[in-house]
Backbone bond lengths (Angstrom), bond angles and torsions (degrees), N, CA, C in turn:
res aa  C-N    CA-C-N  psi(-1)  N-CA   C-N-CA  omega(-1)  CA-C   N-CA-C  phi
1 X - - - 1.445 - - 1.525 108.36 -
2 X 1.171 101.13 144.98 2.075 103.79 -164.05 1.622 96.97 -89.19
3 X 0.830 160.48 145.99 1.815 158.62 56.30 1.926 93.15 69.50
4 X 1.484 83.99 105.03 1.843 73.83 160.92 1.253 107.39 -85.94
5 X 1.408 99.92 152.03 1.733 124.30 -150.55 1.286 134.85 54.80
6 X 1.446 117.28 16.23 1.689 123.25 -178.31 1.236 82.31 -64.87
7 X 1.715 87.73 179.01 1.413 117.14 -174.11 2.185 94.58 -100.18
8 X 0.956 109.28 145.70 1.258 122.15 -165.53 1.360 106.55 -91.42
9 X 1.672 113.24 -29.36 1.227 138.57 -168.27 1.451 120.80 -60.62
10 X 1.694 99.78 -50.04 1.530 148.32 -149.08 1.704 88.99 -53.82
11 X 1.135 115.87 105.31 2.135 120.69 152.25 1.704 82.40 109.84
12 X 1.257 107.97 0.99 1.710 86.64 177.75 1.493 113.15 -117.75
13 X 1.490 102.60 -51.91 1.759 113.51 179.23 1.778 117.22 -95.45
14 X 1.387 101.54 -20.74 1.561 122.01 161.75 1.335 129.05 -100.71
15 X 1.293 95.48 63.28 1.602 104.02 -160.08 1.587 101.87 -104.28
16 X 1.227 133.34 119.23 1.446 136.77 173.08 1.524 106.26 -66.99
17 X 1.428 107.14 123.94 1.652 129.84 -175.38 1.894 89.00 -100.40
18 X 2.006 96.47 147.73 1.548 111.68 -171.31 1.545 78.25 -118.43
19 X 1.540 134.92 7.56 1.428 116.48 -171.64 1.375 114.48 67.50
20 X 1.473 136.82 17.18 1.304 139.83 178.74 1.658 95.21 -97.25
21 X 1.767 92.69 153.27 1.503 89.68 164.00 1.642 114.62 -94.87
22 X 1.310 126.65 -7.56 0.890 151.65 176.78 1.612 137.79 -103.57
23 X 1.015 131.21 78.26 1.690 125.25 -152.83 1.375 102.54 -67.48
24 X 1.557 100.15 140.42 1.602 95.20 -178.54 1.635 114.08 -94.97
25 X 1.286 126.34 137.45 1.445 136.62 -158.73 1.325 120.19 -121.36
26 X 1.618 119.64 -24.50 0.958 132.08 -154.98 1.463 111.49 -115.06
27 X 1.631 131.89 168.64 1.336 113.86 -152.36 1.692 91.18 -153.85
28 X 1.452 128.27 140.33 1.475 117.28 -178.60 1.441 106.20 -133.75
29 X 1.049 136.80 96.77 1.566 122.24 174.89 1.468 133.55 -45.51
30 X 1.020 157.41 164.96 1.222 151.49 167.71 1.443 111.32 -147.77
31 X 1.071 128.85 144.99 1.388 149.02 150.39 1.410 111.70 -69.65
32 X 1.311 134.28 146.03 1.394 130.38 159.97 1.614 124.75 -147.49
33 X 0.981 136.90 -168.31 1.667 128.76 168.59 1.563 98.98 -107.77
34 X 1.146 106.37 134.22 2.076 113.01 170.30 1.507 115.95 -30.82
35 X 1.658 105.40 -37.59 1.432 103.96 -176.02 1.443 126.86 -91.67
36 X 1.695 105.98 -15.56 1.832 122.77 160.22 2.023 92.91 -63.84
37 X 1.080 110.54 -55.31 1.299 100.71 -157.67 1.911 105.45 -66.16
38 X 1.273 101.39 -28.84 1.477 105.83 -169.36 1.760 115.58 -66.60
39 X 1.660 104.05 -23.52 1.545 143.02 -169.97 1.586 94.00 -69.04
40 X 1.187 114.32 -60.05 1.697 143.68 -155.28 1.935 97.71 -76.46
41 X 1.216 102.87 -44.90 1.514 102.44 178.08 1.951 101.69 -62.43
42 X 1.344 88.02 -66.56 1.780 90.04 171.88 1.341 138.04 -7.52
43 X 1.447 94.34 -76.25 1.564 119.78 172.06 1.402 116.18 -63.60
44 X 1.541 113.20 -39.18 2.017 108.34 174.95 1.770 99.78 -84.00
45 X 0.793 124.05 -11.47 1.573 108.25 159.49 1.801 119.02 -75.93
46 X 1.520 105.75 -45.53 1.673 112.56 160.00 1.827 109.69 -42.43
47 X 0.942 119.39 -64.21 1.190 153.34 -174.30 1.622 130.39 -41.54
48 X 1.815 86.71 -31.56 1.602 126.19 -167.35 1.616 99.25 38.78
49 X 1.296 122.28 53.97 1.241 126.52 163.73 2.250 120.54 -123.74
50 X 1.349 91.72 -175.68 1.320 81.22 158.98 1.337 124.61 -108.14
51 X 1.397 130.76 178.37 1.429 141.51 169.06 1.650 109.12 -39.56
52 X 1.447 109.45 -55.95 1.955 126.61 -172.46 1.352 85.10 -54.12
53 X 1.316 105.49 -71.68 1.655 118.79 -158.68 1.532 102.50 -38.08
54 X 1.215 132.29 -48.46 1.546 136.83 -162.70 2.029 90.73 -83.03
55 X 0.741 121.01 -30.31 1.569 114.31 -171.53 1.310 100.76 -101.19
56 X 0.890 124.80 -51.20 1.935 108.89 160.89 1.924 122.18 -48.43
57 X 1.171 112.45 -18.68 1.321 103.73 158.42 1.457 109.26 -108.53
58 X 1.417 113.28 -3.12 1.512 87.21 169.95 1.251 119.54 -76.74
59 X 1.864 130.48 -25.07 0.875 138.44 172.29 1.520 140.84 -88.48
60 X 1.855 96.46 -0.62 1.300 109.50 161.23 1.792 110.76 -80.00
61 X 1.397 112.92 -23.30 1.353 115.96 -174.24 1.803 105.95 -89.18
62 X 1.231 112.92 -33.74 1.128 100.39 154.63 1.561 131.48 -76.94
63 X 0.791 132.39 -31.77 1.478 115.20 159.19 2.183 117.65 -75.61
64 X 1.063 108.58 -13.01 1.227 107.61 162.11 1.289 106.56 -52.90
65 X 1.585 122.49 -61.82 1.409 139.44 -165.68 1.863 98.35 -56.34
66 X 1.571 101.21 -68.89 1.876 89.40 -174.10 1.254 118.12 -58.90
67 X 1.148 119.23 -8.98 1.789 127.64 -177.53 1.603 105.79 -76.52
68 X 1.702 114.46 -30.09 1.010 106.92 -168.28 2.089 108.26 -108.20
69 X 1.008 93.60 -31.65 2.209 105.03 140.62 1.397 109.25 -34.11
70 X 1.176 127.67 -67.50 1.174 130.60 -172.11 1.815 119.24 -63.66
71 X 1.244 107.05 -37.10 1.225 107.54 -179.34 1.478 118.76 -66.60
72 X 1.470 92.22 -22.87 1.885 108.95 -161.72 1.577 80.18 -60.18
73 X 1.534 133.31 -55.74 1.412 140.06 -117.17 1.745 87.10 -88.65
C-alpha cells in the first residue's frame, strides 16, 4: 500500500543518473590481502577515483586483452 500523499513519480521519473550508458546491476565478491586492499585505496585517491571504479577498468582491460588473444588464435 503506497504512503498517502507520496509522490507517484518517485524511482521512476526521479531517477538519479551515474552518467553510464549502462546501469550497473551486478555484484562480484572478492577476497583480498589488507595490503592489496590498502595499495587500491592509494591509487583511487591518486586517481581521484574510487576503489570499484579502478577494478572495473582493470577488468574491462583484462578481458579486452583475452578477447583480443583469442582472436589472434
Amino acid at each position: 500500500m503506497a504512503r498517502p500523499g507520496g509522490n507517484p513519480d518517485f524511482g521512476t521519473k526521479y531517477r538519479f543518473s551515474y552518467g553510464r550508458e549502462e546501469p550497473l546491476s551486478e555484484q562480484v565478491k572478492v577476497l583480498m590481502y589488507p595490503e592489496m586492499k590498502h595499495q587500491l585505496k592509494n591509487l583511487a585517491a591518486q586517481e581521484n577515483c574510487t576503489v570499484p571504479d579502478l577494478i572495473r577498468e582493470a577488468i574491462e582491460q583484462y578481458l579486452a586483452s583475452k578477447k583480443t588473444a583469442q582472436a589472434k588464435l
